[in-house]
N, C-alpha and C positions, 0 to 999 in steps of 0.2 A: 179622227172620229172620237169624241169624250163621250157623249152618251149612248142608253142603249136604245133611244130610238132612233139615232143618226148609223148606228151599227146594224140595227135590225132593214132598215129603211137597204144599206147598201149590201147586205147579205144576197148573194144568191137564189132564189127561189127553187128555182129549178137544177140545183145541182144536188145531190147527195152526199158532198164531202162541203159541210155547211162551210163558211168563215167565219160564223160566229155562231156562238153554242152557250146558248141562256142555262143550260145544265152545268156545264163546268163554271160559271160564274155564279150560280145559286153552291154548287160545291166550295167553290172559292169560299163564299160565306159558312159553308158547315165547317170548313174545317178551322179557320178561324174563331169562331164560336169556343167548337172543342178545346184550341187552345187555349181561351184565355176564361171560358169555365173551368180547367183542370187547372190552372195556376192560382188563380183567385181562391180557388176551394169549395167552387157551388157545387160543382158534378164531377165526381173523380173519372173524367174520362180520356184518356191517352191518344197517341194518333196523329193529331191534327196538321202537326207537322210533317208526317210524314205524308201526307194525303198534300198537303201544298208542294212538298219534292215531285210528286208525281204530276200534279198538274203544272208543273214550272218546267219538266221536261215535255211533256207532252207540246204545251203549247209553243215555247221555244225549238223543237224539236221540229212542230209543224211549220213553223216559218221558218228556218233554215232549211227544209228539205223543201219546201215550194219554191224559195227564191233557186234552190240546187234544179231543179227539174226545169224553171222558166229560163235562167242567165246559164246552166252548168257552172256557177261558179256562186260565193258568197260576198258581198260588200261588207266588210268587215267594221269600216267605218259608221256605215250607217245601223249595223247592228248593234255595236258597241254602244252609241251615239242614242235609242232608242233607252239602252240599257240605262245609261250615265243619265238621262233625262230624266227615268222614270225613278231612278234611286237615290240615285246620291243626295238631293236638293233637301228630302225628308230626311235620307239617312242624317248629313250634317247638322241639319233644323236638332233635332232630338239629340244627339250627342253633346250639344252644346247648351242646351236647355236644362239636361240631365244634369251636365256638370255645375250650371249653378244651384240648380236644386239642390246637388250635393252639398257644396261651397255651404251653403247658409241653413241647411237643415241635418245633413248627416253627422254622423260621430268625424272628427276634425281625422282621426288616429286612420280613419280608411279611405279618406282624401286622396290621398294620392297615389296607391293602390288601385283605388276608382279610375282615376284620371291614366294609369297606365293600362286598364281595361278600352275607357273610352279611345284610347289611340289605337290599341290594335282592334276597334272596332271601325274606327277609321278608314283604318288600311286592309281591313276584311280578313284578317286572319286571328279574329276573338275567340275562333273552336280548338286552334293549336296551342292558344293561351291557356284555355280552360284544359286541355289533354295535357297540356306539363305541368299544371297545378294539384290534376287528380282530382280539379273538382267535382262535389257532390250534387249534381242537377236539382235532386229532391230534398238537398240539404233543407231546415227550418230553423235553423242556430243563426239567422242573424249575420251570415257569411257571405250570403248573396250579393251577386257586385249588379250595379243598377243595370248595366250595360250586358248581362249576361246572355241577353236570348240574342245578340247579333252573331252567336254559332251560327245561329242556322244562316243568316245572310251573307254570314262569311263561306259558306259552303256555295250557295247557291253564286256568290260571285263570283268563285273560283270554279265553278262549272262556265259560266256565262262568261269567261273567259278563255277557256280549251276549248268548250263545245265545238264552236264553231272554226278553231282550225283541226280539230280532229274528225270531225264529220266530212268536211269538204277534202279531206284527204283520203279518208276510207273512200267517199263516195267517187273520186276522180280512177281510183285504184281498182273499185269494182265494176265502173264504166268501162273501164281500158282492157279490165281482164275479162270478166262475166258478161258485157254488156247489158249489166242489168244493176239492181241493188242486193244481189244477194252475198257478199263481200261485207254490206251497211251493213244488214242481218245477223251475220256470224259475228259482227265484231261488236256488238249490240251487247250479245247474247252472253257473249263470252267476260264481256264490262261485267253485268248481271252477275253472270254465274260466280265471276272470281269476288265482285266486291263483297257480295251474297256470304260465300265462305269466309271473307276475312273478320264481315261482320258477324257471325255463329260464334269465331275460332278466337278474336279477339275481345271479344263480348264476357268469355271465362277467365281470360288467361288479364286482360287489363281494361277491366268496363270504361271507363274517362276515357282512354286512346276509343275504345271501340263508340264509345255515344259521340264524342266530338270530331272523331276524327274526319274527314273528305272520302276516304278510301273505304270507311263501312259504310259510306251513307251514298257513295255517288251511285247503286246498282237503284235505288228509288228514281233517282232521276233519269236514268240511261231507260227505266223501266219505261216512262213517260213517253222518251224519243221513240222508243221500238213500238210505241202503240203509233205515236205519229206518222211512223214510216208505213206499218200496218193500215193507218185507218182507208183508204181507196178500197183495200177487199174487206175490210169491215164495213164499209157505208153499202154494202151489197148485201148484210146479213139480212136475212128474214126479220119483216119487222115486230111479227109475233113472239120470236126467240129474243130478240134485241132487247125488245121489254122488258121480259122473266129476265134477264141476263144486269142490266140496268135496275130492278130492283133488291134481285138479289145479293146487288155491286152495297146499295145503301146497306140494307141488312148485315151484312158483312164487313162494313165500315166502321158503320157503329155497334154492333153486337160484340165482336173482336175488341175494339178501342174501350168497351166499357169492362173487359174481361183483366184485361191490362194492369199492375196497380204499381206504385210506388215500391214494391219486393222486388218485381219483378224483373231478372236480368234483361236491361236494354243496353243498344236494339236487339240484337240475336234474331231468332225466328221470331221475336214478339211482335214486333213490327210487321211483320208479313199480312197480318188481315189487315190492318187499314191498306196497307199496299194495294194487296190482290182489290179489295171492295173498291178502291178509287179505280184500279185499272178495268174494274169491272164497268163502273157506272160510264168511265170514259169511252168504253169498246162498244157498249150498247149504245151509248149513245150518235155515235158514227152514223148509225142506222138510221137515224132521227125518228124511234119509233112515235106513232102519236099515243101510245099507253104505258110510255115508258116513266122512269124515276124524273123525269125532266120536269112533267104534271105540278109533280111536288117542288121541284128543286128554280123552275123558272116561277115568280111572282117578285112583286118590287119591293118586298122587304128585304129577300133574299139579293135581291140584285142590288139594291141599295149598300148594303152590307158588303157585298163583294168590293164595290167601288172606293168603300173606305178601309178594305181588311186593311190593307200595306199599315199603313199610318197606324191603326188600331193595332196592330202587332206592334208596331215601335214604342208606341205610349204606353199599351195598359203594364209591361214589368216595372219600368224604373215608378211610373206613380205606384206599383204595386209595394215597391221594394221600398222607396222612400215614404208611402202613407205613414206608418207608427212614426216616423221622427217628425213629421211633416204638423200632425195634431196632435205628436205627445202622450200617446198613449199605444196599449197596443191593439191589434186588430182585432174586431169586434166582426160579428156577423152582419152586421148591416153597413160596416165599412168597406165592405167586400163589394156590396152594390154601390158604392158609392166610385170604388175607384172601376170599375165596370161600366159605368154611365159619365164619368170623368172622362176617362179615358176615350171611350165613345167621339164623345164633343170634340174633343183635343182632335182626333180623326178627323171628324167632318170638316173641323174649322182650316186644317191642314190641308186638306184636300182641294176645296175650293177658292182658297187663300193662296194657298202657296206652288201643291202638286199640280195643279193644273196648268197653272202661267208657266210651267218648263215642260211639258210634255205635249202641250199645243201650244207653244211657240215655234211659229211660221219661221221665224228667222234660224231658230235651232234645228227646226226641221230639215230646210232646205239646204241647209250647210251641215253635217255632220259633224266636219271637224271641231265648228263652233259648241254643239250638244256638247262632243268629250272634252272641251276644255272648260265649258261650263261646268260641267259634273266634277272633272280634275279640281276647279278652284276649290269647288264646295266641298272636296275632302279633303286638300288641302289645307281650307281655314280650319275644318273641324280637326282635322290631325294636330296643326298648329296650335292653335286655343288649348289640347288637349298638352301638350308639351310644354307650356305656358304654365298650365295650372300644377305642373307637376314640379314645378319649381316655387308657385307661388307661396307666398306664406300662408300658415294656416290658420286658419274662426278658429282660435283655440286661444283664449284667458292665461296671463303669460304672469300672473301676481296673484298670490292666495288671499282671500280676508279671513282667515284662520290663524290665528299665530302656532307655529312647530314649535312644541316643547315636548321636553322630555323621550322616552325612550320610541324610538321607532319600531313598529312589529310589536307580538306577545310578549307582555312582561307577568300577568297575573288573568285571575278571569275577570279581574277589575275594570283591566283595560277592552276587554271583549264586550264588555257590558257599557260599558261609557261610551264607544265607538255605536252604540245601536242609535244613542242619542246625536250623531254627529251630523250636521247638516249641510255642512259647504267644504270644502276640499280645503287642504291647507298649501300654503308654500311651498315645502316640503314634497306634499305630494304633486302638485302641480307642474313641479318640477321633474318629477319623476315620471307623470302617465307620456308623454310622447313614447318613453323608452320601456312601457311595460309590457306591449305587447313581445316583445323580447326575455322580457326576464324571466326564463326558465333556466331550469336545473344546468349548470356549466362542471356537471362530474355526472360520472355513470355513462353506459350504455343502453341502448335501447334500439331493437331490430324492428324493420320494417315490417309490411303484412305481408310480403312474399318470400318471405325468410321459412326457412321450414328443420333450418338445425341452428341451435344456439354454437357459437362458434367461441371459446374465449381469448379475448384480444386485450391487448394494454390498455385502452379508457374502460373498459370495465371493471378495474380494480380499482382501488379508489380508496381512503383513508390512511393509514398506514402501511404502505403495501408491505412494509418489513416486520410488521407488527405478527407476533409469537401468536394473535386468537385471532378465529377468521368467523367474519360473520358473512351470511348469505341473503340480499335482498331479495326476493323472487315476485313476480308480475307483471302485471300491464302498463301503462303509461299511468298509473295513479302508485305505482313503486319510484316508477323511474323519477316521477314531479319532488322526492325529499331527497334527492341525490346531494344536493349540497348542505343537507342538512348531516346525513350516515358520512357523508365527507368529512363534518368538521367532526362528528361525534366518533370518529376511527381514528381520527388523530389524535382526540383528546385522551382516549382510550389506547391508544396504540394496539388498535384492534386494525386487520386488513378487513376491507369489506368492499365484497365481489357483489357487483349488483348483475341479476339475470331478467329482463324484460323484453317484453313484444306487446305493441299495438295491439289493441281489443284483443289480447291473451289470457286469460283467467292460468291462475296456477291449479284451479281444482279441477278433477276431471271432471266437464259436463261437458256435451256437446253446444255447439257456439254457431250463430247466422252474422258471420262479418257482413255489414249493410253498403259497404264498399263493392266489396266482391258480390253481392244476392245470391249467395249460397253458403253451405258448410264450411267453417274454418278449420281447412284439413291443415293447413301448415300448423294454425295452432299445436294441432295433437300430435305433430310430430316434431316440432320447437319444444313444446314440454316434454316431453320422454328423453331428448336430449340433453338439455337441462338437467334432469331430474339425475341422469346419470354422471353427469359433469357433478352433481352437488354428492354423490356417493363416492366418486373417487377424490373430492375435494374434503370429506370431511371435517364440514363447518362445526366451530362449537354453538352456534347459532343461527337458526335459519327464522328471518324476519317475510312472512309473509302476508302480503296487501293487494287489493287491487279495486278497480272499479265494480260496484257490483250490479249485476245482471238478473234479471228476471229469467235465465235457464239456469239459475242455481237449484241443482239437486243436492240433498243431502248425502246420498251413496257416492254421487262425484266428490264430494269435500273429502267423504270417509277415507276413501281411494287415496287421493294426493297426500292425505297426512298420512296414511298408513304405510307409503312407498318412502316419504321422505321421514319417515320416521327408523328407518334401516339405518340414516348415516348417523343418527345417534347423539343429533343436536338436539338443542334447545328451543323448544316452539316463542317465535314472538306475532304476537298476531294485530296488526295495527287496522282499525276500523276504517273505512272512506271516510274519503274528507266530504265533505258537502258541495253541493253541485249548485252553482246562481242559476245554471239555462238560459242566461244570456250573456252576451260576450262581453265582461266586463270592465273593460277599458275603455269600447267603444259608448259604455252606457253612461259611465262617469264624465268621458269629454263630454258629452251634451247635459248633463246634470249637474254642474260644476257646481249650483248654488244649493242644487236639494239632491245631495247624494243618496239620500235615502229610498228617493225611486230607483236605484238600484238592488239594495237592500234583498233579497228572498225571504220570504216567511221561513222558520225551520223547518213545518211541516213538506213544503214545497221543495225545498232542497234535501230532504234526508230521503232519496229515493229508496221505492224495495227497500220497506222496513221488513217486512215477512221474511226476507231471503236474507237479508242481514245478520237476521236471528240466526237461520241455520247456520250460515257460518262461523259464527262466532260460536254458537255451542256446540258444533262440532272441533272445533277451534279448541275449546275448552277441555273437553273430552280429551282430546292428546295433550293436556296437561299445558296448552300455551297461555302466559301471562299475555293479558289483553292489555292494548293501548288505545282507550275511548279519546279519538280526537276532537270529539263534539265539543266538551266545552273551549275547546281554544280555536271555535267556530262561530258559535254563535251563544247568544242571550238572550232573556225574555222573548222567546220563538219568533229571534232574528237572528240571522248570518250577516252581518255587515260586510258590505267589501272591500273597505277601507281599518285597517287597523291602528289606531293610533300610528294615522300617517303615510300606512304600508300598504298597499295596493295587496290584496288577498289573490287574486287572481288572473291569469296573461291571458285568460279565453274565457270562455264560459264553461271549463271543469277542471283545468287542472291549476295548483295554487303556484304564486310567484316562487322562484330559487330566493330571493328576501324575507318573502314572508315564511317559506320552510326554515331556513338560518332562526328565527327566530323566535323558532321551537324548539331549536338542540335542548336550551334548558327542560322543557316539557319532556321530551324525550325519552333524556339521557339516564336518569335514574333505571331507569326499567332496564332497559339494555346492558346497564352496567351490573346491574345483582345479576341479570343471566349472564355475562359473561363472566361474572365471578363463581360460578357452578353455586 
């Protein structure tokens, strides 16, 4: 049955536990909506994913315990074989599509990155990819892999995979022992309850594990079967309560999901109201009240939309993520509706194209085994193609029309300034960007976010380590980025220098919101107190302190740190941020090969928190430290170029090359050396 009046037409009339439910398919469409308005950026509203786990168990949940109740047993074949019909054929379609889109539109540098996402998206386990990377869901840096949102289909496959031998085993178990389903119940409940806790407990301690993981997400979908199992004494509730209960489910859906934002630690309890609201509209709806949310939720816009959500989930991120390289610029508000209505079409065209001819094919029907080996090929190819590409060579211009002369990196502010004029990549560098998103700092240490005491270890000493004057680097990952710079300048000095850093760690006391963790950074404050006592009993003749600077800079914080590290009786040196592009800039340069300058940042755009800059520095100044403005060996004529006479400035979108730091020793070095000369 593909439509819904050949479904409505074979629906039951007269029974109260319907087969087909125009509410949960008008739902099917809300929640897809939510999702791909909160990614787009029309309507910041959260959920909608979680609201499709609920209805993916409910309804799978409902046909596993009907066929359990009609056979006592499950066709596993034919279950699986429904599944493989109805997914894999788009899944593949898209995966492969994405990758040439990639191929010919994206940065060449994340090619193959890409293409190792698309495979484990293949194989359905893209959420355990994303949980070992630490990826950031809400990241906007340009990091996004096209392939990202097959988390959640990786999830749901790996339900769609156990469901149905764990259910049929509870359920054989609570026949034999209870005579009944109350055995299904408790192990239901107990799914719930434990995955519930892991997703709270996990959610603080390691949010990536706890958003992508299977084991905080599966208590949404187990939520779904236990209404399923439920619904017989829910289709008996009062039809007057069923209603209030069904509109209250919508209210609660969306009220909740719009409560939700981008700070917000997910999942944890955050997720709970769209949960509870779908499992609301689902439970009233059993009842099939006639005043219920269904009113609103059953019309053929709504049901239209459901029939395409699948497809429209798979299309709208990768055109989402590939639109700016796709037209070459970046994303405008009206390009939003565009890949919104793209993506749309892409759905429809897929559906009645493609999705259909394997889902109502009579031949795959009636053979099961044929469905799963149909759907096997089709991830197959697409796994295959995806391993293919991961070898292939890459869109990427392998000869500069630039000729490479002279010194590579800063030599003067001459060359900062020539370089704003520079329009196409040279040899030199083109040779270099494969390998730049690597070139960072290869000296120093630098502590993770879940570090909560600086520990001193051998890579954190670094220059001279024999050398008679010791300098102290102290900060976050904008100290750690000159490590090979304080490298060669302790050598040259025969100065030792200890460098002390941690991710998003500021060295001045203020309080800190790491956007990783979406709450307080308490190891921060307990890594610098550490630190700070490590640098009292080390007694530097120099403590060099920098870092990225944040909009929670207080003034009393900066007081505080210089006033604690001013006990050990060193020399303040206090080196300004570097400037920040805000986009990844290696990735920007492979696809601008001939007009590097849309790389380029304005200065004003790159010198973030000028206001707070201030305060540090003149607090800075106050404890007597000589400043080191690294602006001009940044930018010129209110430009930051990212290419310097040759030298790629930057491995990411904020911290600079271990190259291009080398080749500011000369800039550097003076300053450091009158402090270390008292």
């Amino acid at each position: 049955m593909t439509t819904l009046t050949r479904h409505r037409a074979t629906a039951p009339k007269t029974e109260r536990l319907r087969k087909y439910r125009p509410d949960i398919q008008g739902l099917r469409a809300v929640a897809i909506m939510m999702v791909v308005s909160m990614h787009v950026g029309l309507v910041d509203i959260h959920g909608g994913v979680d609201v499709s786990f609920v209805l993916s168990g409910f309804l799978i949940g409902s046909q596993l315990l009907a066929e359990i109740d009609k056979t006592g047993k499950v066709s596993l074949s034919k279950f699986w074989a429904r599944r493989m019909r109805r997914l894999a054929p788009g899944m593949a379609l898209v995966i492969v599509v994405t990758a040439g889109l990639a191929w010919l539109y994206a940065s060449p540098l994340r090619f193959r990155s890409d293409m190792k996402d698309g495979l484990s998206s293949a194989l359905s386990v893209m959420n355990w990819r994303l949980a070992e990377t630490g990826t950031d869901y809400f990241a906007n840096d340009g990091t996004q892999s096209p392939y990202q949102h097959f988390w959640s289909l990786g999830i749901e496959e790996q339900f769609y995979l156990a469901a149905p031998l764990a259910l049929v085993a509870v359920a054989w178990l609570s026949r034999l022992v209870f005579r009944n389903r109350a055995l299904v119940a408790v192990f239901l409940m107990a799914v719930v309850a434990g995955s519930l806790y892991l997703s709270v407990k996990q959610t603080a301690s390691n949010q990536p594990l706890a958003y992508f993981g299977t084991q905080t997400r599966i208590w949404e979908l187990a939520s779904g079967i236990l209404l399923a199992l439920g619904a017989p004494l829910l289709s008996r509730m009062n039809v007057g309560l069923a209603g209030v209960i069904s509109w209250l489910g919508l209210v609660t859906t969306i009220g909740t999901a719009l409560l939700i934002t981008a700070e917000t630690p997910l999942p944890g309890y955050a997720v709970g109201g769209p949960v509870l609201g779908a499992c609301m509209i689902i439970a009233g709806g059993c009842a099939a009240p006639r005043l219920g949310v269904e009113r609103l939720l059953d019309n053929p816009v709504f049901n239209f939309i459901g029939n395409v959500s699948y497809g429209w989930y798979l299309w709208h991120w990768p055109i989402l993520i590939l639109w700016p390289d796709i037209v070459g610029r970046d994303m405008s508000y009206s390009d939003r509706f565009r890949v919104v209505f793209l993506s749309f079409f892409l759905a429809i065209l897929m559906y009645y194209t493609f999705e259909l001819r394997f889902r109502t094919n009579k031949e795959l029907v009636a053979r099961p085994w044929k469905g799963i080996l149909t759907g096997a090929t089709a991830i197959a190819a697409a796994a295959g193609a995806m391993a293919f590409a991961m070898v292939a060579p890459l869109n990427l211009s392998t000869s500069g029309s630039v000729a490479s002369t002279g010194t590579v990196g800063y030599s003067d502010a001459e060359s900062v300034k020539s370089s704003v004029l520079q329009k196409q990549l040279s040899a030199t560098t083109l040779k270099a960007l494969p390998d730049s998103k690597n070139d960072h700092t290869h000296y120093g240490c630098i502590d993770d976010t879940d570090v909560k005491k600086f520990v001193m270890r051998g890579n954190c000493v670094i220059g001279d380590t024999a050398g008679k004057t010791t300098m102290v680097v102290i900060g976050d990952s904008h100290a750690w980025q000159w490590g090979d710079a304080f490298h060669e300048i302790g050598q040259k000095l025969h100065t030792k220098v200890v460098t002390m850093a941690k991710g998003g760690c500021s060295p001045e006391i203020y309080s800190i919101t790491n956007p990783e963790l979406n709450r307080e950074y308490s190891e921060c404050d307990s890594w610098r107190e550490s630190a700070f006592a490590e640098i009292k009993e080390l007694k530097p003749d120099v403590i060099v302190v920098t870092s990225r600077i944040r909009q929670e800079v207080t003034e009393s914080g900066a007081e505080k740190a210089f006033k604690v590290l001013e006990k050990s009786g060193a020399k303040f040196i206090y080196i300004t941020d570097s400037p920040q592009p805000g986009k990844n800039v290696p990735d920007c340069l492979a696809t601008h090969t001939d007009d590097i300058s849309a790389c380029n940042p304005k200065q004003d755009a790159a010198i973030q928190f000028r206001d707070f800059r201030a305060i540090e520095q003149k607090v800075a100044e106050r404890h007597g430290a000589e400043v080191i403005d690294v602006l001009p060996a940044f930018c010129a004529s209110g430009v930051c170029p990212t290419v310097i006479s040759h030298q790629i400035v930057y491995f990411d979108s904020s911290h600079i090359t271990a190259g291009y730091a080398k080749s500011l020793v000369p800039f550097l070095q003076p300053t450091l050396k009158k402090a270390l000369a008292g």
